[in-house]
Backbone atoms as SQL, in Angstrom:
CREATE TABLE atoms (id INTEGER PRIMARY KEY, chain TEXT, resi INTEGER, resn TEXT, atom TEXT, x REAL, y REAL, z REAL);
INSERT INTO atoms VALUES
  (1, 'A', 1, 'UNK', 'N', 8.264, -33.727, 22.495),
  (2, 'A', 1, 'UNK', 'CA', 8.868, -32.411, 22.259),
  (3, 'A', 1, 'UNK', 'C', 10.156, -32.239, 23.062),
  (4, 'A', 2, 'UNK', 'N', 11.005, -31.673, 22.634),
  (5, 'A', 2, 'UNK', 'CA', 12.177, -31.076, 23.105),
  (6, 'A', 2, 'UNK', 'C', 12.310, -29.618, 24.280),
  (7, 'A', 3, 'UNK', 'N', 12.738, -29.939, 25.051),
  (8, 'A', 3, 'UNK', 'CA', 12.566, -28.446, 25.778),
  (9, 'A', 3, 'UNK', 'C', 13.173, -27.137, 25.080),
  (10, 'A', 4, 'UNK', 'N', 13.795, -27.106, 24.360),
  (11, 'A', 4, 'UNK', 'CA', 14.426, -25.941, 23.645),
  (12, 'A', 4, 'UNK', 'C', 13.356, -25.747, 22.812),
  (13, 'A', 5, 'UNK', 'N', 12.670, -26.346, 22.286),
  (14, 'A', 5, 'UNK', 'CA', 11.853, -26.159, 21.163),
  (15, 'A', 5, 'UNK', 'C', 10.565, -24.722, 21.421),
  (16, 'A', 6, 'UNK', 'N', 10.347, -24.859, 22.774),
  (17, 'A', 6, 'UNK', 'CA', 9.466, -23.740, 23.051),
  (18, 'A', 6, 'UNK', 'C', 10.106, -22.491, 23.666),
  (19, 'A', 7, 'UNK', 'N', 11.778, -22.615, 23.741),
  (20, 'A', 7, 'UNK', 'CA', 12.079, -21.751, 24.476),
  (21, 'A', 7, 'UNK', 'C', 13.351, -20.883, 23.521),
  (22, 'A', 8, 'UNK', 'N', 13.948, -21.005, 22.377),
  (23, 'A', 8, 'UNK', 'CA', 14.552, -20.697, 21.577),
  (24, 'A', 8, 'UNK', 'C', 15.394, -19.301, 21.897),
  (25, 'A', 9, 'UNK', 'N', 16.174, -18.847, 21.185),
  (26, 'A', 9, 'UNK', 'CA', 16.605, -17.297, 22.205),
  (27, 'A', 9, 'UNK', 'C', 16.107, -16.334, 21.964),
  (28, 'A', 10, 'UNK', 'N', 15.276, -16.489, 20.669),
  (29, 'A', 10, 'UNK', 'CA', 14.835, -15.119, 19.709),
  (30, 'A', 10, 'UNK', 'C', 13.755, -15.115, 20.291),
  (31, 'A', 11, 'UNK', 'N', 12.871, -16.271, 20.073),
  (32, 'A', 11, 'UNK', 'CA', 11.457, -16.426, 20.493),
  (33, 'A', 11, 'UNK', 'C', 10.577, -15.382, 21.234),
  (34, 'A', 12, 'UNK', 'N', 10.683, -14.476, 22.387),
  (35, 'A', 12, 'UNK', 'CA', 10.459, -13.400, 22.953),
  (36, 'A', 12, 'UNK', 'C', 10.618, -12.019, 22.680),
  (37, 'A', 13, 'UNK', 'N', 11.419, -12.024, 21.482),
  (38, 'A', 13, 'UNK', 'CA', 12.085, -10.793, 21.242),
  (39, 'A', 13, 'UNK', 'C', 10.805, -9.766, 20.348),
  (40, 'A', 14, 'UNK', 'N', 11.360, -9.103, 19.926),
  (41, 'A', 14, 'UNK', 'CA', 10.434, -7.988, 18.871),
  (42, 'A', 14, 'UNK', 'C', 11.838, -7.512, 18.737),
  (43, 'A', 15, 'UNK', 'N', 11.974, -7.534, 16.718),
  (44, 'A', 15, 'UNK', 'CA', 12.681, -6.931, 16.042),
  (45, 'A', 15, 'UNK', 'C', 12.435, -6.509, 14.677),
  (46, 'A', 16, 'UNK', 'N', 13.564, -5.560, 14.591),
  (47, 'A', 16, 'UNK', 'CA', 12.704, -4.459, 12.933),
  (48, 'A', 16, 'UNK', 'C', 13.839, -4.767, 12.296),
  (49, 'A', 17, 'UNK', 'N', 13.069, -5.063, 11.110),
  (50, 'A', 17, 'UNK', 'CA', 14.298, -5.087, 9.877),
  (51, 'A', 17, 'UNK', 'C', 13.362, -4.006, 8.771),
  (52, 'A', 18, 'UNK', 'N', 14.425, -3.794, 8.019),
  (53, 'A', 18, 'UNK', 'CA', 14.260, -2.670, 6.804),
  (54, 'A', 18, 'UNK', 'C', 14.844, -3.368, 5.649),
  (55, 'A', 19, 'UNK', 'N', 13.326, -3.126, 4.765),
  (56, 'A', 19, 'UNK', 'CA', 13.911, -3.866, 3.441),
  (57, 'A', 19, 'UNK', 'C', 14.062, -2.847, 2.448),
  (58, 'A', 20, 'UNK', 'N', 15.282, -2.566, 1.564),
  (59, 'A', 20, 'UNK', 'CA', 15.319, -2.050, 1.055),
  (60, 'A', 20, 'UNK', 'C', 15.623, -2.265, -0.405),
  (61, 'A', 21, 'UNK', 'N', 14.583, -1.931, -1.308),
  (62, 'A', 21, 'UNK', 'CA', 14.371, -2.747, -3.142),
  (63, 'A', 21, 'UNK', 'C', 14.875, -1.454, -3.923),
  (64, 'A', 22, 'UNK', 'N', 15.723, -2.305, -4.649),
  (65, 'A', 22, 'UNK', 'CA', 16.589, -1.473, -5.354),
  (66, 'A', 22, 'UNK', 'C', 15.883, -1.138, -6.987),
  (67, 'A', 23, 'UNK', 'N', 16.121, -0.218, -7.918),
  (68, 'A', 23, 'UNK', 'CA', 15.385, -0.180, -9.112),
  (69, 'A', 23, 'UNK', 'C', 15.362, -1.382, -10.025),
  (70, 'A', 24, 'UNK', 'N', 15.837, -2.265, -9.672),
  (71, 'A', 24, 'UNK', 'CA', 15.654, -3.501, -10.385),
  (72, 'A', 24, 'UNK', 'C', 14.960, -4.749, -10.099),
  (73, 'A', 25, 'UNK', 'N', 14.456, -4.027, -9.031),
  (74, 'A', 25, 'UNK', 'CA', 13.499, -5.237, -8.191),
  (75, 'A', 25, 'UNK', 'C', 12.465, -5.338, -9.086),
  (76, 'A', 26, 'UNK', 'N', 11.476, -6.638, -9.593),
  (77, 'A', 26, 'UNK', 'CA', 11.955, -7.408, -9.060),
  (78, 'A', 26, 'UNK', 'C', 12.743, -8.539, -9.525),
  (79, 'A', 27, 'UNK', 'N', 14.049, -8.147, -10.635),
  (80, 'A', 27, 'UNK', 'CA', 14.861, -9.228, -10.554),
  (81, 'A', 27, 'UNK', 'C', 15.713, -9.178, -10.344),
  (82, 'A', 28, 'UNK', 'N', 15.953, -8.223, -9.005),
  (83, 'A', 28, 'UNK', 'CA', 16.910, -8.065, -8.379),
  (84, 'A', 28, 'UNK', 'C', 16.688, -7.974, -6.747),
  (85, 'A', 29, 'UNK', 'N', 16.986, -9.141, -5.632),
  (86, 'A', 29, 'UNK', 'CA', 16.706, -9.160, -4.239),
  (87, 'A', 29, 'UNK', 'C', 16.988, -7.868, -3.859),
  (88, 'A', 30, 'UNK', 'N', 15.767, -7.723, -2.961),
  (89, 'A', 30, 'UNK', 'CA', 16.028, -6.387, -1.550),
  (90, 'A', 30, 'UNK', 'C', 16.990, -6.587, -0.640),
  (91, 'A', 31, 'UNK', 'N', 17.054, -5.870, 0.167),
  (92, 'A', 31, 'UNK', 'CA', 18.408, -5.706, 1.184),
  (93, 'A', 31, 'UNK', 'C', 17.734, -5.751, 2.148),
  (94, 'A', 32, 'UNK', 'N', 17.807, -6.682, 3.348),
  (95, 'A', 32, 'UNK', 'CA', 17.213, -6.983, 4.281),
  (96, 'A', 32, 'UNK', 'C', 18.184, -6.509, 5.674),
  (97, 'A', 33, 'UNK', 'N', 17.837, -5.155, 6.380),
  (98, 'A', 33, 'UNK', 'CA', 18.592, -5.096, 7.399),
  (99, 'A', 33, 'UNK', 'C', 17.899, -5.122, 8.731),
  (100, 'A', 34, 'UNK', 'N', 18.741, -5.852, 9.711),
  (101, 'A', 34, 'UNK', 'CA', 17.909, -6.071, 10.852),
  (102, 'A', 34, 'UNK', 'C', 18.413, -4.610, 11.776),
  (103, 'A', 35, 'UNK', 'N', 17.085, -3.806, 12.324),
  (104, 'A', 35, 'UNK', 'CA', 17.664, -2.627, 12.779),
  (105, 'A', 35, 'UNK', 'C', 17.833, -2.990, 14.299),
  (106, 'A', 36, 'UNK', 'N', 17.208, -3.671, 14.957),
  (107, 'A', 36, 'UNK', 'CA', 17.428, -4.256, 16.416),
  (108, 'A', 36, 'UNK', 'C', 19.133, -4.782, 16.460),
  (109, 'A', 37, 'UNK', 'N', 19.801, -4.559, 17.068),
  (110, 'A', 37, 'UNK', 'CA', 21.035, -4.923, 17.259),
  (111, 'A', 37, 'UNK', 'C', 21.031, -6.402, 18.063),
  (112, 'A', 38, 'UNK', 'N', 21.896, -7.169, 17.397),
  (113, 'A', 38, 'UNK', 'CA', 21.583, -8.634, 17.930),
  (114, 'A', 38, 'UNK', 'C', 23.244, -9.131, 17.431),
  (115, 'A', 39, 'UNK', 'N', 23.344, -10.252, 18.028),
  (116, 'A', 39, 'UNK', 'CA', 24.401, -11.477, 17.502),
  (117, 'A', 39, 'UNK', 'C', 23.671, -12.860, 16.887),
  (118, 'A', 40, 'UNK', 'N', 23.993, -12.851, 15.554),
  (119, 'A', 40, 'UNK', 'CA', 23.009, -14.013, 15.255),
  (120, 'A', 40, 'UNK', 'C', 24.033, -14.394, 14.053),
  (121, 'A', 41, 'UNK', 'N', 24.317, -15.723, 13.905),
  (122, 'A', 41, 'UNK', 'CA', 25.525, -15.997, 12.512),
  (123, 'A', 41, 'UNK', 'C', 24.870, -15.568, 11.428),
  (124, 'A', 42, 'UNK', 'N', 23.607, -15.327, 11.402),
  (125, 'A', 42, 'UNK', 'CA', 22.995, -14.664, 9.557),
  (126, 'A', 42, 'UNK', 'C', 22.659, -13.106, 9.309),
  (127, 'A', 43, 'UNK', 'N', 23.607, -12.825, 10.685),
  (128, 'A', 43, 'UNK', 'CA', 23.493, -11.096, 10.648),
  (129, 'A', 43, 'UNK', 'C', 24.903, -10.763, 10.767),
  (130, 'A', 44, 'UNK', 'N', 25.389, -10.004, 9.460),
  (131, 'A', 44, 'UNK', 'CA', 26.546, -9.938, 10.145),
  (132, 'A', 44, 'UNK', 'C', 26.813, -8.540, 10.812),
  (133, 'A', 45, 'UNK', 'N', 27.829, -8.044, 11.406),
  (134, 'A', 45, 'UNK', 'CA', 28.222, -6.648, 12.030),
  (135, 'A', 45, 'UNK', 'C', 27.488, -5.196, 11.923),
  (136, 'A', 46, 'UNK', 'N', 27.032, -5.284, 10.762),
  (137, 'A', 46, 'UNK', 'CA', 26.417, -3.846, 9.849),
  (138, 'A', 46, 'UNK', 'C', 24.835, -4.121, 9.868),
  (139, 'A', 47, 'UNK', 'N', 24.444, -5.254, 10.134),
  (140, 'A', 47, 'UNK', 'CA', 23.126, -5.645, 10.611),
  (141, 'A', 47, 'UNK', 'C', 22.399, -6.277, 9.134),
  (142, 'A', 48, 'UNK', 'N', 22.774, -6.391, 8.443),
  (143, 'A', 48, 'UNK', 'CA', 22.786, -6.892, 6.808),
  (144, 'A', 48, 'UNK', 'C', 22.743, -8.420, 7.330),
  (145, 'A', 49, 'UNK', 'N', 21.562, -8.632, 6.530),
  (146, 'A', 49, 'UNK', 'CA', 20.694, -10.306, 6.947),
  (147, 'A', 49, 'UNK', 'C', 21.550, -11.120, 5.912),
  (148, 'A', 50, 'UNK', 'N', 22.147, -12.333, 6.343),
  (149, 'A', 50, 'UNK', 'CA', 22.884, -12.802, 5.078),
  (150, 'A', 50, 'UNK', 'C', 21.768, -14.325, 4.977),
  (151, 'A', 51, 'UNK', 'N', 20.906, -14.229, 4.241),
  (152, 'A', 51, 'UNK', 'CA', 20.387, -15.454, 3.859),
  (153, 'A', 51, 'UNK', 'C', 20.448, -15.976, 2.358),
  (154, 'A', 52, 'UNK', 'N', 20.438, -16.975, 1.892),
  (155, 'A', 52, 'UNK', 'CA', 20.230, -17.369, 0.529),
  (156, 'A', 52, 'UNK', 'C', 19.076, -17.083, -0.274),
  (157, 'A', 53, 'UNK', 'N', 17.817, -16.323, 0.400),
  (158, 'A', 53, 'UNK', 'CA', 16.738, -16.230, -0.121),
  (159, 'A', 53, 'UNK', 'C', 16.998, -14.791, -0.353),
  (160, 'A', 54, 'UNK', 'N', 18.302, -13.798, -0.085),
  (161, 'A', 54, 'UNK', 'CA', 18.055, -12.440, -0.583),
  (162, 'A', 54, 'UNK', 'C', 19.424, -12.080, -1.211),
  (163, 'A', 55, 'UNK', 'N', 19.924, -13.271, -1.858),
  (164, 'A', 55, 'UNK', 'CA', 21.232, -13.376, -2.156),
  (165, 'A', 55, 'UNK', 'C', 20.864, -13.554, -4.166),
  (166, 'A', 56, 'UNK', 'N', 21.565, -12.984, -4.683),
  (167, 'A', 56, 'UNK', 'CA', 21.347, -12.916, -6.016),
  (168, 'A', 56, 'UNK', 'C', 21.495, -14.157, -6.992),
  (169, 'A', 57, 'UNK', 'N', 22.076, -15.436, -6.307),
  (170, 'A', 57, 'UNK', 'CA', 21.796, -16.606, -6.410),
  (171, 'A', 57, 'UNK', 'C', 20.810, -17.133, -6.371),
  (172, 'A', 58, 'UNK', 'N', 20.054, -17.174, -5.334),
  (173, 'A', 58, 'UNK', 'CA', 19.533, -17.645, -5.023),
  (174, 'A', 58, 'UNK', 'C', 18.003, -17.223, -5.657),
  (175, 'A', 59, 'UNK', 'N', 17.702, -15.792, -5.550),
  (176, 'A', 59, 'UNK', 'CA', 16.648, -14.931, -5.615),
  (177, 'A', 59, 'UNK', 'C', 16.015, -14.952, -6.837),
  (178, 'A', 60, 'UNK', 'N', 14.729, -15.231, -6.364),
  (179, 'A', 60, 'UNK', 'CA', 13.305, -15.376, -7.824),
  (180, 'A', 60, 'UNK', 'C', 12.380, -14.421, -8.470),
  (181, 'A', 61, 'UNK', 'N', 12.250, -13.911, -9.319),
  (182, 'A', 61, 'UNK', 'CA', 11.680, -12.743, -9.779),
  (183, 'A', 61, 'UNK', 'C', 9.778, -12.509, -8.790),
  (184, 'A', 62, 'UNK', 'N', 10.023, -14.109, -9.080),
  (185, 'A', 62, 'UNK', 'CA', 8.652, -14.437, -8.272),
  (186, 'A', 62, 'UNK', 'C', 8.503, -14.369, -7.042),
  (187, 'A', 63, 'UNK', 'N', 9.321, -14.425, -6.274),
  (188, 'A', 63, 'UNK', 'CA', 8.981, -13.829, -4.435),
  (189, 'A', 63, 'UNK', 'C', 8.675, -13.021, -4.457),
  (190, 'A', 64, 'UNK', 'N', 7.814, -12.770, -3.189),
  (191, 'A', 64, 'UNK', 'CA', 7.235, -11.606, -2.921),
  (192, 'A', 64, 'UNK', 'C', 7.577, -11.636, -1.512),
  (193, 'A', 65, 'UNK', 'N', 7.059, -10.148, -1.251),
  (194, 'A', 65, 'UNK', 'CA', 7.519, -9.474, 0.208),
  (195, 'A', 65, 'UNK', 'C', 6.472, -9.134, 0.416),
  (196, 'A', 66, 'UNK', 'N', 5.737, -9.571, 1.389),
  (197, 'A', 66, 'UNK', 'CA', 4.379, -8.886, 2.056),
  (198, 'A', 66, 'UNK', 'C', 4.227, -8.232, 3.174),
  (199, 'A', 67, 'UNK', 'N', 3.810, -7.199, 3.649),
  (200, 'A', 67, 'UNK', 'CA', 3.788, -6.211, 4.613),
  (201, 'A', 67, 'UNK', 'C', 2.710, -6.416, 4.992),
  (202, 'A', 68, 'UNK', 'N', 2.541, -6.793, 6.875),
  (203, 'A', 68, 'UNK', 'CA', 1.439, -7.195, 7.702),
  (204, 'A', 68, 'UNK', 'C', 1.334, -8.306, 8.250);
């Protein structure tokens, strides 16, 4: 094992994101915002999660979002 591997920067944290599904969900991705204020390259400024899995490219009628 790597020493970074157990020690990562996020790893400790607790953070809230808000998903928000628009009337076309679901073939249309939710809006994933992280409400914890952070610097992370897949968050940009406005706290809007930029990943490929909630990007309209990318996004499958078939994902699901589970709560819990």
């Amino acid at each position: 094992p790597f020493p970074w591997q157990n020690n990562p920067p996020y790893n400790a944290g607790a953070f809230c994101f808000e998903l928000s599904f628009s009337p076309h969900h679901p073939l249309s991705p939710p809006r994933a915002t992280l409400c914890t204020p952070i610097l992370h390259p897949a968050v940009d400024p406005e706290g809007r999660v930029c990943q490929p899995l909630t990007s309209p490219e990318h996004w499958a009628p078939s994902t699901r979002a589970v709560h819990g």
